[in-house]
Each structure stands twice: as C-alpha cells, then as structure tokens.
PDB file of N, CA, C and O in Angstrom:
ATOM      1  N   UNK A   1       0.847  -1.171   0.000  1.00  0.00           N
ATOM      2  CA  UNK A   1       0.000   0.000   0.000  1.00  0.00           C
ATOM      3  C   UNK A   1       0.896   1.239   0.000  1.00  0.00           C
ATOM      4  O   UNK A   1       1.794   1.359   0.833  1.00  0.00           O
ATOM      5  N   UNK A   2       0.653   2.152  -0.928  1.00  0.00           N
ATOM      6  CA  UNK A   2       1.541   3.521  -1.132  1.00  0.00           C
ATOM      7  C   UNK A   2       0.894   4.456   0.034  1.00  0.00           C
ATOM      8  O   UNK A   2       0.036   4.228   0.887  1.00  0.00           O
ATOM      9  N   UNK A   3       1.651   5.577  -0.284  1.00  0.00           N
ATOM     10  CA  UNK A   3       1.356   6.830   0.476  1.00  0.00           C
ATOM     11  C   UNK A   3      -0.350   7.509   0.563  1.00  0.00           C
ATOM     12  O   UNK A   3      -0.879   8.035   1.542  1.00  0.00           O
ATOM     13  N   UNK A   4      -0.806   7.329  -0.503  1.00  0.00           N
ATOM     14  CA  UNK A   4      -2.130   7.776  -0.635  1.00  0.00           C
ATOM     15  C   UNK A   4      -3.142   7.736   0.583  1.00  0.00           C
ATOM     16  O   UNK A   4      -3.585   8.552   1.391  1.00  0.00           O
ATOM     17  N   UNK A   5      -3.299   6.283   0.295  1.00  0.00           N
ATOM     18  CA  UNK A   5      -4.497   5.838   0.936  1.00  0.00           C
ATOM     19  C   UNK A   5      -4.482   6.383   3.007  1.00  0.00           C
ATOM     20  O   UNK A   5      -5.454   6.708   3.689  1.00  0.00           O
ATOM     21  N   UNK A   6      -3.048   6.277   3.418  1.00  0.00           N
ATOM     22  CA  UNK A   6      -3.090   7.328   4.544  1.00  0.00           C
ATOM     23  C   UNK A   6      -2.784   9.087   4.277  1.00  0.00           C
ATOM     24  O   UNK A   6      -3.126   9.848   5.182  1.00  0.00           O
ATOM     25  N   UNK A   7      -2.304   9.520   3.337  1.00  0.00           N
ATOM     26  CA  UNK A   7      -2.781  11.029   3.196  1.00  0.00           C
ATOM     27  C   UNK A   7      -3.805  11.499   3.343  1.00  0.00           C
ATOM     28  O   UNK A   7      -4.016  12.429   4.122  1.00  0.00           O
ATOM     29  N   UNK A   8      -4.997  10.740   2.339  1.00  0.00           N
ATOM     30  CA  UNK A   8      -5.887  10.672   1.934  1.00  0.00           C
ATOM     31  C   UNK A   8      -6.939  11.032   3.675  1.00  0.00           C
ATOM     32  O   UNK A   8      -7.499  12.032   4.125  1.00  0.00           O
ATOM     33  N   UNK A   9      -6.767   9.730   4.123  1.00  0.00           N
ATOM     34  CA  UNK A   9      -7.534   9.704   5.384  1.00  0.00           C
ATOM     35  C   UNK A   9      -7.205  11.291   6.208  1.00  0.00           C
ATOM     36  O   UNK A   9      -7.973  12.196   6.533  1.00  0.00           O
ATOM     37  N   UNK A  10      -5.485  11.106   6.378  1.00  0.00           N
ATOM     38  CA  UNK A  10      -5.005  12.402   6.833  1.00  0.00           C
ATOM     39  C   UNK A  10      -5.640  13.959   6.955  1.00  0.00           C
ATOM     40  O   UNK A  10      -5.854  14.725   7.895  1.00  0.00           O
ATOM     41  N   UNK A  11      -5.836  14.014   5.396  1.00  0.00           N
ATOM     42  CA  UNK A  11      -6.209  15.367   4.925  1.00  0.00           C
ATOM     43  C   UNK A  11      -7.856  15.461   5.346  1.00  0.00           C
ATOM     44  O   UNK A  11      -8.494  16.456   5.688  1.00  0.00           O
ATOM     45  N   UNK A  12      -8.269  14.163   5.203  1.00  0.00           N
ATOM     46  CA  UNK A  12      -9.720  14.228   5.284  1.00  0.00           C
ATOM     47  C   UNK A  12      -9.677  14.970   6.936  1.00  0.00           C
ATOM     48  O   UNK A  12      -9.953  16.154   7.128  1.00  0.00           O
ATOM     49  N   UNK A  13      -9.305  14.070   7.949  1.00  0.00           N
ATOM     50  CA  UNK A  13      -9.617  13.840   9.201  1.00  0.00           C
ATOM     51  C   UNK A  13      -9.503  15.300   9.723  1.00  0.00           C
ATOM     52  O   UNK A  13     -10.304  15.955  10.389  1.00  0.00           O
ATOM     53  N   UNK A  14      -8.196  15.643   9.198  1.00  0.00           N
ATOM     54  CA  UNK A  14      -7.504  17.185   9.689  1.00  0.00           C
ATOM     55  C   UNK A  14      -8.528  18.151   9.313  1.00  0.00           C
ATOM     56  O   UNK A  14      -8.667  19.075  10.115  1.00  0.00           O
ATOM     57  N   UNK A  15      -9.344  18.159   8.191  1.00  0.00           N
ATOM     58  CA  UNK A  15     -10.483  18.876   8.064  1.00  0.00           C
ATOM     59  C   UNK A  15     -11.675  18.826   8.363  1.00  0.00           C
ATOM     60  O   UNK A  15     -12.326  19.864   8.242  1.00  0.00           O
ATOM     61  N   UNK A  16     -12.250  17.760   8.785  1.00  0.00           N
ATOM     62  CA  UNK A  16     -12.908  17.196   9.861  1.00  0.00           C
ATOM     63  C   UNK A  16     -14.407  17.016   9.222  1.00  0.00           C
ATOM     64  O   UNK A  16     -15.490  17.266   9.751  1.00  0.00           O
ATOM     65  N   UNK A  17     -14.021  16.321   7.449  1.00  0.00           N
ATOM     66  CA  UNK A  17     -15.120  15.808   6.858  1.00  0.00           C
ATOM     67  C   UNK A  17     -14.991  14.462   6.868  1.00  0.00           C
ATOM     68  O   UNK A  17     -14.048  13.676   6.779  1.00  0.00           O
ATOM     69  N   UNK A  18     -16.189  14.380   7.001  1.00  0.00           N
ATOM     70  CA  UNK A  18     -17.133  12.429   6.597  1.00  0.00           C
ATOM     71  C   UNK A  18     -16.540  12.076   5.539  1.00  0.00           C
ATOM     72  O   UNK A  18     -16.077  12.803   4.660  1.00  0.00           O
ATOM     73  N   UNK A  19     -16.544  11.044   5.601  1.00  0.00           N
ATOM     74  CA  UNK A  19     -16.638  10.272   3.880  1.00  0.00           C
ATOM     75  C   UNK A  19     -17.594  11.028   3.097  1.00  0.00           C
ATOM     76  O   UNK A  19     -17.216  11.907   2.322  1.00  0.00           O
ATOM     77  N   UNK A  20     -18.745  10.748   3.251  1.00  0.00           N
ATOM     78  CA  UNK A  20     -19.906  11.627   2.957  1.00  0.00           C
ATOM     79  C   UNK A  20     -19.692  12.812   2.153  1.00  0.00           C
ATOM     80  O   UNK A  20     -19.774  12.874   0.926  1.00  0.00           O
ATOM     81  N   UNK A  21     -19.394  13.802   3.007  1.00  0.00           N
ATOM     82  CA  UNK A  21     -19.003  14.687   3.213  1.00  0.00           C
ATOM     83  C   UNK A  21     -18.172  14.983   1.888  1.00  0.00           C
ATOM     84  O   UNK A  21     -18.658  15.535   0.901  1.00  0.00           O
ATOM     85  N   UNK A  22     -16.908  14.562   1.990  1.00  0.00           N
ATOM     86  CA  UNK A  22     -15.717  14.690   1.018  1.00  0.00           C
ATOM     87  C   UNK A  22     -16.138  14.162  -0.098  1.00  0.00           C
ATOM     88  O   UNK A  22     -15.378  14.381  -1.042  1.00  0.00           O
ATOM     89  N   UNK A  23     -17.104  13.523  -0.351  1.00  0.00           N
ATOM     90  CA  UNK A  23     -17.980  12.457  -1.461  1.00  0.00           C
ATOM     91  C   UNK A  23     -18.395  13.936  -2.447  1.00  0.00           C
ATOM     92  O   UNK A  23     -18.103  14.334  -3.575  1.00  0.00           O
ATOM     93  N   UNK A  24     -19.165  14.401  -1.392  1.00  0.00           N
ATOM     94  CA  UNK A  24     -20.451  15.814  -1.890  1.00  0.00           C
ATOM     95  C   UNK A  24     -19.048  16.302  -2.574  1.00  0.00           C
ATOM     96  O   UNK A  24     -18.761  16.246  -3.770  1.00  0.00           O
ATOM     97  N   UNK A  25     -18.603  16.577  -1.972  1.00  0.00           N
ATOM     98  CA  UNK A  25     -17.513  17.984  -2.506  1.00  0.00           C
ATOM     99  C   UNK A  25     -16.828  17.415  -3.792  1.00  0.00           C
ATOM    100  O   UNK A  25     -17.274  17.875  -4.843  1.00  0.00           O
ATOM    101  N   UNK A  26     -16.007  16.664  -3.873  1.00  0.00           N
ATOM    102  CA  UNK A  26     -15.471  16.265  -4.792  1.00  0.00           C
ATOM    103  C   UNK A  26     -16.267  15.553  -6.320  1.00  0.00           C
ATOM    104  O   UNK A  26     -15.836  15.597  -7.473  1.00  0.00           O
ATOM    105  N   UNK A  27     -17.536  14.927  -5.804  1.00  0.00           N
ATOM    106  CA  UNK A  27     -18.001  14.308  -7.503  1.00  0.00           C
ATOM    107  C   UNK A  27     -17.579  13.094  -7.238  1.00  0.00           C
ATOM    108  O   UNK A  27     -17.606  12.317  -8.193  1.00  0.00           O
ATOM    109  N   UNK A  28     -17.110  12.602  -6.007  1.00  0.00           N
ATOM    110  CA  UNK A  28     -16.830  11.128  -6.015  1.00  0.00           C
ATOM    111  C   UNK A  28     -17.657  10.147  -4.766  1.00  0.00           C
ATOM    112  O   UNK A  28     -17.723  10.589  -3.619  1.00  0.00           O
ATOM    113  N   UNK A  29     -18.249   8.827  -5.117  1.00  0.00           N
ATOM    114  CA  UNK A  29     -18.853   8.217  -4.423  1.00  0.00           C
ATOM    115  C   UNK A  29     -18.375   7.700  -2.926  1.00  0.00           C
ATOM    116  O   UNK A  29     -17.226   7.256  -2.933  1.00  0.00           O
ATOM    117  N   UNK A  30     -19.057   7.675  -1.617  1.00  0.00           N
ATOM    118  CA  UNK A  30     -18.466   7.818  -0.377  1.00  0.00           C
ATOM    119  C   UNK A  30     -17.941   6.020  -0.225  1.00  0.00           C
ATOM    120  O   UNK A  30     -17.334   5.436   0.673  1.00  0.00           O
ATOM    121  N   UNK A  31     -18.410   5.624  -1.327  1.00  0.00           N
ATOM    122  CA  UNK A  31     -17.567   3.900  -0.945  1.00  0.00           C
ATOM    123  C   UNK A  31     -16.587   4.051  -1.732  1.00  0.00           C
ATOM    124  O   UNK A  31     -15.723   3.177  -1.667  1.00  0.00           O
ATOM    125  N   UNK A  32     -16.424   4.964  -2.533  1.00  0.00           N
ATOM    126  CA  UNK A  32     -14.782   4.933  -3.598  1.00  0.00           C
ATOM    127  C   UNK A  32     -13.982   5.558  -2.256  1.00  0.00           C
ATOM    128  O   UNK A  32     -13.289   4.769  -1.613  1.00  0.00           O
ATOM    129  N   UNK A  33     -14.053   6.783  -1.875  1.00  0.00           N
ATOM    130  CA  UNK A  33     -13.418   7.120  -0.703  1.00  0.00           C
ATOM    131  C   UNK A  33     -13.030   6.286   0.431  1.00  0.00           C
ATOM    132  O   UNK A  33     -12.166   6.709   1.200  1.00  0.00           O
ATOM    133  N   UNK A  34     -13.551   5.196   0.610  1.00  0.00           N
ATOM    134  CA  UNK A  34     -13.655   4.420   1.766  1.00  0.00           C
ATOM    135  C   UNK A  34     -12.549   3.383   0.865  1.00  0.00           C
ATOM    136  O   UNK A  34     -11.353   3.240   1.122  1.00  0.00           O
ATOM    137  N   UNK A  35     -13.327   2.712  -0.262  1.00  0.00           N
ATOM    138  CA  UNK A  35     -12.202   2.129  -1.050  1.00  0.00           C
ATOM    139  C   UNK A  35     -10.262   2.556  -1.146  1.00  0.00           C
ATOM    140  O   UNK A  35      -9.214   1.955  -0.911  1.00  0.00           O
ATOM    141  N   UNK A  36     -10.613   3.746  -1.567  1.00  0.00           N
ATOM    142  CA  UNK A  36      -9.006   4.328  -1.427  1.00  0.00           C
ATOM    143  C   UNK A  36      -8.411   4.508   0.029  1.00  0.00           C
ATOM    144  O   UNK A  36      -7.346   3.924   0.225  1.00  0.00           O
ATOM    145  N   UNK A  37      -8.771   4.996   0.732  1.00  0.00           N
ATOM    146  CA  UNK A  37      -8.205   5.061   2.521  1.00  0.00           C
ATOM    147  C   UNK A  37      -8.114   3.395   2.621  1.00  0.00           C
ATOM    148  O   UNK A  37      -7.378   3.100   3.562  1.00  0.00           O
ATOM    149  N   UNK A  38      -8.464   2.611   2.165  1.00  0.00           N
ATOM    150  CA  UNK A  38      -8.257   1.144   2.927  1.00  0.00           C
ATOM    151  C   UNK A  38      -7.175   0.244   1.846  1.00  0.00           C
ATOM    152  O   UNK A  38      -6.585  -0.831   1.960  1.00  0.00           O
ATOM    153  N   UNK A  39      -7.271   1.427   0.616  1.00  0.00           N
ATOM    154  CA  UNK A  39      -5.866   1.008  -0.301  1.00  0.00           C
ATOM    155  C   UNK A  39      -6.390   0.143  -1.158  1.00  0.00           C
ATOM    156  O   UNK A  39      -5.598  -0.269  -2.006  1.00  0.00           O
ATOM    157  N   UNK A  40      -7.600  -0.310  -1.212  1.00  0.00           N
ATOM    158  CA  UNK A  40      -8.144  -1.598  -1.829  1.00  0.00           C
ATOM    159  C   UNK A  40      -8.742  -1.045  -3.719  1.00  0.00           C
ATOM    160  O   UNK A  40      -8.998  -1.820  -4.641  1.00  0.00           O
ATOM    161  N   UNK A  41      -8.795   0.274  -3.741  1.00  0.00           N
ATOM    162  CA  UNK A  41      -8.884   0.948  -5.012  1.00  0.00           C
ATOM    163  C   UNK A  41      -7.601   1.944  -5.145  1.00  0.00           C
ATOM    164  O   UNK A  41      -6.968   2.359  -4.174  1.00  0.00           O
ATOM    165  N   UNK A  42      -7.360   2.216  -6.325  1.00  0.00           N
ATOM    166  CA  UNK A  42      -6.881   3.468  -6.519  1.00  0.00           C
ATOM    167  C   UNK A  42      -7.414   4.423  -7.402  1.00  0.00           C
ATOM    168  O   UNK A  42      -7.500   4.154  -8.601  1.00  0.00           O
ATOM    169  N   UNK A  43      -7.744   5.397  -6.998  1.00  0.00           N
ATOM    170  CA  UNK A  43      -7.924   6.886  -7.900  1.00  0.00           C
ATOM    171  C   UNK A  43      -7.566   6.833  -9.239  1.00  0.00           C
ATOM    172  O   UNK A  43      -6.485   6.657  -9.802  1.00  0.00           O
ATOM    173  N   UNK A  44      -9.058   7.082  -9.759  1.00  0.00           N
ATOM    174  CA  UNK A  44      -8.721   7.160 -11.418  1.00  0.00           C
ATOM    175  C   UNK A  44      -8.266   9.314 -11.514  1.00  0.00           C
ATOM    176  O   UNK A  44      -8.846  10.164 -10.839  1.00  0.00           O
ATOM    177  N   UNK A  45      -7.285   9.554 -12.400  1.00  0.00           N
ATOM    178  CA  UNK A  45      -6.923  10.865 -12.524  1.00  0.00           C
ATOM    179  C   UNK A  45      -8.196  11.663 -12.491  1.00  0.00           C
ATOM    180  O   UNK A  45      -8.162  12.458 -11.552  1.00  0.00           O
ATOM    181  N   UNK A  46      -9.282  11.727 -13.171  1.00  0.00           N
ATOM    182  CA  UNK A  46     -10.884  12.867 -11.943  1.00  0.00           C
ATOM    183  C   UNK A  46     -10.350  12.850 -10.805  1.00  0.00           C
ATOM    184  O   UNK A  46      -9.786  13.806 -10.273  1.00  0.00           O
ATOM    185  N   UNK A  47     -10.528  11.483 -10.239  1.00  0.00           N
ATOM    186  CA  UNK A  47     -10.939  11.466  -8.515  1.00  0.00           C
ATOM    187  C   UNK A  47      -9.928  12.291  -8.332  1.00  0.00           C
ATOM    188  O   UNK A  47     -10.116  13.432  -7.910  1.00  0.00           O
ATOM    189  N   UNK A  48      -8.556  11.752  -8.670  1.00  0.00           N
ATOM    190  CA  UNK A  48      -7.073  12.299  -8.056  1.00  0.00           C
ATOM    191  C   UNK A  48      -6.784  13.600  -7.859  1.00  0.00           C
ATOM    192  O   UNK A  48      -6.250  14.108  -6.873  1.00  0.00           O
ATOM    193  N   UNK A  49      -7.459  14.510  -9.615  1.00  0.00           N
ATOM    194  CA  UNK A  49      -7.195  15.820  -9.009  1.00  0.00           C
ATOM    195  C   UNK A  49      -8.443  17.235  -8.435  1.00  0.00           C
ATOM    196  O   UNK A  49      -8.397  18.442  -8.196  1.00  0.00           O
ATOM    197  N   UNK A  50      -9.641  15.915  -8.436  1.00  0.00           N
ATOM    198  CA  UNK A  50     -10.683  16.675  -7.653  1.00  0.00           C
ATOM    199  C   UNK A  50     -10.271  16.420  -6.117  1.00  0.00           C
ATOM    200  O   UNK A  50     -10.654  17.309  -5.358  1.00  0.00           O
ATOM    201  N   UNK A  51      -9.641  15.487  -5.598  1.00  0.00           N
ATOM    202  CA  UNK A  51      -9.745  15.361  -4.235  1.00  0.00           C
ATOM    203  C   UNK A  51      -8.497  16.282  -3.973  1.00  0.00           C
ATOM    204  O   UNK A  51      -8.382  16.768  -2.848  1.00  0.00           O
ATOM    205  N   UNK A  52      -7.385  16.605  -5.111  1.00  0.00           N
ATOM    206  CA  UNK A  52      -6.082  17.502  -4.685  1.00  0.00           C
ATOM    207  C   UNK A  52      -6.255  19.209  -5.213  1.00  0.00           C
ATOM    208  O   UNK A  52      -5.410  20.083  -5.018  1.00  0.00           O
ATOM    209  N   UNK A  53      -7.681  19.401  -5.971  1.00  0.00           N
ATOM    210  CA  UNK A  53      -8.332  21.054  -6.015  1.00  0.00           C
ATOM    211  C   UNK A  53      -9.111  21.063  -4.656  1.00  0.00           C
ATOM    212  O   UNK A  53      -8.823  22.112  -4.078  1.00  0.00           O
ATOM    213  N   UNK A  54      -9.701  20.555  -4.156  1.00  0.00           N
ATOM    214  CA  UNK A  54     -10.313  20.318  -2.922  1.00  0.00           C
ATOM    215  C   UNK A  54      -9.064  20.828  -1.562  1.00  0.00           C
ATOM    216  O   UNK A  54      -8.981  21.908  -0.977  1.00  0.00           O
ATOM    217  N   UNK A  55      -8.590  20.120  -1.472  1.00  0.00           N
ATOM    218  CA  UNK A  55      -7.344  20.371  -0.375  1.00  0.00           C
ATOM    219  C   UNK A  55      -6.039  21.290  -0.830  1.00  0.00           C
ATOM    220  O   UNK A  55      -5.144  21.641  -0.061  1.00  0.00           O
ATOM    221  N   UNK A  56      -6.117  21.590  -2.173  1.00  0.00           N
ATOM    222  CA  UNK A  56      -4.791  22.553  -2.551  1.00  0.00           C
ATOM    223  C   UNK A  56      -3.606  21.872  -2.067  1.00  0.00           C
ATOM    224  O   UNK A  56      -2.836  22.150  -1.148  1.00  0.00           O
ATOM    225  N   UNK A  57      -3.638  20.929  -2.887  1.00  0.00           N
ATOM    226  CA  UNK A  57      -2.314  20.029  -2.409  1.00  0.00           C
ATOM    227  C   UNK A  57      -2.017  19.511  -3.864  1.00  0.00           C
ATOM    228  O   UNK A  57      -2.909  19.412  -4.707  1.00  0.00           O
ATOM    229  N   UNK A  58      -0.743  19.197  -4.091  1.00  0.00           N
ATOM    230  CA  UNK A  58      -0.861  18.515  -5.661  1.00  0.00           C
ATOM    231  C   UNK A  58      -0.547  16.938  -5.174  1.00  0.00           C
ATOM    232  O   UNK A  58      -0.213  16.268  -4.197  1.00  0.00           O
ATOM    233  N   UNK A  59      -0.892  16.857  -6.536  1.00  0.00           N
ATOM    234  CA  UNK A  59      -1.322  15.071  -6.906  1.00  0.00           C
ATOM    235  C   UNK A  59      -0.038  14.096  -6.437  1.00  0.00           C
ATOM    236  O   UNK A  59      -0.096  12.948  -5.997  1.00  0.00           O
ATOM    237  N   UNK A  60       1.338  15.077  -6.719  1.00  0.00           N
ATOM    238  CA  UNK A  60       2.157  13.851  -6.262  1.00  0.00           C
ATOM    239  C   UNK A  60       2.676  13.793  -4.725  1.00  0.00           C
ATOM    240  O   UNK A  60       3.361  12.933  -4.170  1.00  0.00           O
ATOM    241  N   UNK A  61       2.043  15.164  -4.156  1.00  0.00           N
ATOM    242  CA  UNK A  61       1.868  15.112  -2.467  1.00  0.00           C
ATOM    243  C   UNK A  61       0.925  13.372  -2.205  1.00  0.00           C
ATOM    244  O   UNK A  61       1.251  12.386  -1.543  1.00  0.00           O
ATOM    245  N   UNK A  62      -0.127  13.615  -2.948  1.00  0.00           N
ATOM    246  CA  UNK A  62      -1.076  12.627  -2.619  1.00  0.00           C
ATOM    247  C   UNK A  62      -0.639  11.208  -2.428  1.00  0.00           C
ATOM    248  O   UNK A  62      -0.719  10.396  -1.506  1.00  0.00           O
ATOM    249  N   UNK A  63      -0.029  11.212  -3.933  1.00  0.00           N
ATOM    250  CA  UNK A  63       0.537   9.938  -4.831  1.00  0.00           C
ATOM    251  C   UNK A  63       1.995   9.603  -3.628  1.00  0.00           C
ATOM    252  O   UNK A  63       2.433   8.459  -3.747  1.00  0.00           O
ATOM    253  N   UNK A  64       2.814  10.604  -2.402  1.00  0.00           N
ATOM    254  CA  UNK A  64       3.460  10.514  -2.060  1.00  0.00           C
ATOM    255  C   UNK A  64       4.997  10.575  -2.566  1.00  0.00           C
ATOM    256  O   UNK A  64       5.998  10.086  -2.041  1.00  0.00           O
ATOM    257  N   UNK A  65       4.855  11.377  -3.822  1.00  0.00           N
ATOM    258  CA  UNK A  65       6.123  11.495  -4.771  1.00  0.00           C
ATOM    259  C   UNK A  65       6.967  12.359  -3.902  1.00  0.00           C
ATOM    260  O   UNK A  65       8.196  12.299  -3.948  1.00  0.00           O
ATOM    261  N   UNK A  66       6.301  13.184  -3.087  1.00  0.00           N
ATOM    262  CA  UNK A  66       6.839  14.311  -2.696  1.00  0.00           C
ATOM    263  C   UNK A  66       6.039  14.825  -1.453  1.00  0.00           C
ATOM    264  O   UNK A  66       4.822  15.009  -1.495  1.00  0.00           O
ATOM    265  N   UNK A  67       6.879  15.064  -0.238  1.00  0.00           N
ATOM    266  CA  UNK A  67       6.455  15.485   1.217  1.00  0.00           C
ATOM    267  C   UNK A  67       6.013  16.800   1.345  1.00  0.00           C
ATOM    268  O   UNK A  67       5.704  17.364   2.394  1.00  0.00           O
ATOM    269  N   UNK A  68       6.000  17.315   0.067  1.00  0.00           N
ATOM    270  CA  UNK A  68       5.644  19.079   0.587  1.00  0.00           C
ATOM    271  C   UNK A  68       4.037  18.874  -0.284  1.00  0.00           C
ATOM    272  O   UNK A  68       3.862  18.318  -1.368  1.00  0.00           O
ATOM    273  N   UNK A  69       3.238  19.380   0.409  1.00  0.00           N
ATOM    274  CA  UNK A  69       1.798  19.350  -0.050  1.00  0.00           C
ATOM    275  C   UNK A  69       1.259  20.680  -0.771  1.00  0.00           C
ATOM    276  O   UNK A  69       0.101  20.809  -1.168  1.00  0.00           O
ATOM    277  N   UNK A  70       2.391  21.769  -0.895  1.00  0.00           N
ATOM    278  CA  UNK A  70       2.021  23.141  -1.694  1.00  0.00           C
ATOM    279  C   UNK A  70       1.822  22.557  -3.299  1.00  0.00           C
ATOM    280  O   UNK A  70       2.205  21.561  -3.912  1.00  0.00           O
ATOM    281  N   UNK A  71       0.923  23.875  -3.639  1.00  0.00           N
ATOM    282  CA  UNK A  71       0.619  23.996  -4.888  1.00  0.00           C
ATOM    283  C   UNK A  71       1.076  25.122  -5.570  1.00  0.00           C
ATOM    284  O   UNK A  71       0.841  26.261  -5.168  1.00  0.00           O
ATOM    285  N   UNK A  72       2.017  24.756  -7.058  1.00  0.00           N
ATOM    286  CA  UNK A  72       2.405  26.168  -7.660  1.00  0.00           C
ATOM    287  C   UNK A  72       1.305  26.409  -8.211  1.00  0.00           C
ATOM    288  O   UNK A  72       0.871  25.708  -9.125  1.00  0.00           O
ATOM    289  N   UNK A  73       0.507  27.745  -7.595  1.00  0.00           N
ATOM    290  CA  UNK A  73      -0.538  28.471  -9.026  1.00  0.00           C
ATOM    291  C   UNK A  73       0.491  29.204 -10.291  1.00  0.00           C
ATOM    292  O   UNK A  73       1.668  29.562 -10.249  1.00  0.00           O
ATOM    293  N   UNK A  74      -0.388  29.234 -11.243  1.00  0.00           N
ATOM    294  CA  UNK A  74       0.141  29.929 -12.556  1.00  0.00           C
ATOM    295  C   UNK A  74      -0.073  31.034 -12.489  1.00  0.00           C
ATOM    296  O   UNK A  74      -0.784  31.459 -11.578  1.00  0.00           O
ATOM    297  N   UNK A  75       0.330  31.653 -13.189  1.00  0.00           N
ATOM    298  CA  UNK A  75       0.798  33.346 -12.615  1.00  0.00           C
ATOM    299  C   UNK A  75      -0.684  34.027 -13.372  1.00  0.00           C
ATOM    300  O   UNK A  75      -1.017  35.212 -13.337  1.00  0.00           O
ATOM    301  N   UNK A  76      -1.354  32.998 -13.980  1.00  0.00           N
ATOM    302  CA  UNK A  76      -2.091  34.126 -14.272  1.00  0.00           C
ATOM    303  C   UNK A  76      -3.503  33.965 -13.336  1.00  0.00           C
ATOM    304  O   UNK A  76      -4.568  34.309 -13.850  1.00  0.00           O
ATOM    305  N   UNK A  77      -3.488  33.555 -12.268  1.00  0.00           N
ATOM    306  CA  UNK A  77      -4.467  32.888 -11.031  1.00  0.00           C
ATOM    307  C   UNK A  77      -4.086  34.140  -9.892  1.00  0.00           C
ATOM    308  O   UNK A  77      -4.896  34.634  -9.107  1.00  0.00           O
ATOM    309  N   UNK A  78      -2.652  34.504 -10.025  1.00  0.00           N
ATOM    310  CA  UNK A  78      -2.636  36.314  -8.962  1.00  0.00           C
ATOM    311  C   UNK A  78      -3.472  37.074  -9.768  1.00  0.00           C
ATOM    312  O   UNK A  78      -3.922  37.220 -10.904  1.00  0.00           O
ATOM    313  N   UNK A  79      -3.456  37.638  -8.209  1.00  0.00           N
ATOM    314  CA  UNK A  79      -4.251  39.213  -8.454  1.00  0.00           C
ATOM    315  C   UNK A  79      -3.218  40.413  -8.784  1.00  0.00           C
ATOM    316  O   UNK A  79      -2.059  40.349  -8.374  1.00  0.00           O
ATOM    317  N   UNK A  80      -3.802  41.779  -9.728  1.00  0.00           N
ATOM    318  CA  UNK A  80      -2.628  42.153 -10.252  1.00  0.00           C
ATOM    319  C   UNK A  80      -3.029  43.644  -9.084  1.00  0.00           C
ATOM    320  O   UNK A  80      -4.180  43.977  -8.801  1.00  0.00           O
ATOM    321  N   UNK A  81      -1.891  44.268  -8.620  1.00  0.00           N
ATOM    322  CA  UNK A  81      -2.257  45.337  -7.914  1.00  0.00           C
ATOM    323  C   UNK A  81      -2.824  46.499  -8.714  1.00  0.00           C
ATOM    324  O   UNK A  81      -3.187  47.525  -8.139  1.00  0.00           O
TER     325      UNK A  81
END
C-alpha cells in the first residue's frame, strides 16, 4: 500500500469531513473514498485531481512522490495590484 491511501484519510480527518461529506464535494462516491483510505482501489486521474483542487495540495503530495503538499498556481491565477 503507497502513500495515498493514509494522506488521503489524513487530509480528510484534519479537516474534519465524513466520507460523505468529502464524497459531496469532490463528484466522487463515499464507498470509492472508503475504497481508497483502505488502499483496496486506486484513484482514477478525476478522482485524483478533484480530491487535490479540494485540499490545494498537488497530486504527487497525494501519490506521495513528494512530502511538501504546496501547490504552484500559474501566474495568471494572482491578483494584479
């Protein structure tokens, strides 16, 4: 089992949504969620980067490629003074 499936739980818990919950928000079903935290599915690329626009974390934070959970926005996502 990779990094995911405990991020996953991680990020959820720390924000202090349901399965349910994180289901509504994202477009994804609350037994796929339950599926991935127990490692027994993995995230098709939707799920992956609706559940990582959701938390502002990128995909290979998720995927565990990488320990830093920031997201570079593109410059044209600032505000201009």
């Amino acid at each position: 089992m990779g990094e995911f499936p405990e991020r996953l739980r991680r990020l959820r818990e720390r924000n202090r949504l349901s399965r349910y919950r994180l289901s509504e928000l994202c477009g994804i079903s609350s037994d796929q969620i339950r599926r991935y935290e127990l490692g027994n599915r993995k995230p098709g690329t939707d799920a992956l980067e609706a559940i990582a626009d959701y938390f502002e974390v990128s995909t290979d934070y998720l995927l565990g490629r990488t320990d830093y959970p920031c997201v570079v926005k593109p410059l044209s996502s600032h505000k201009k003074n």
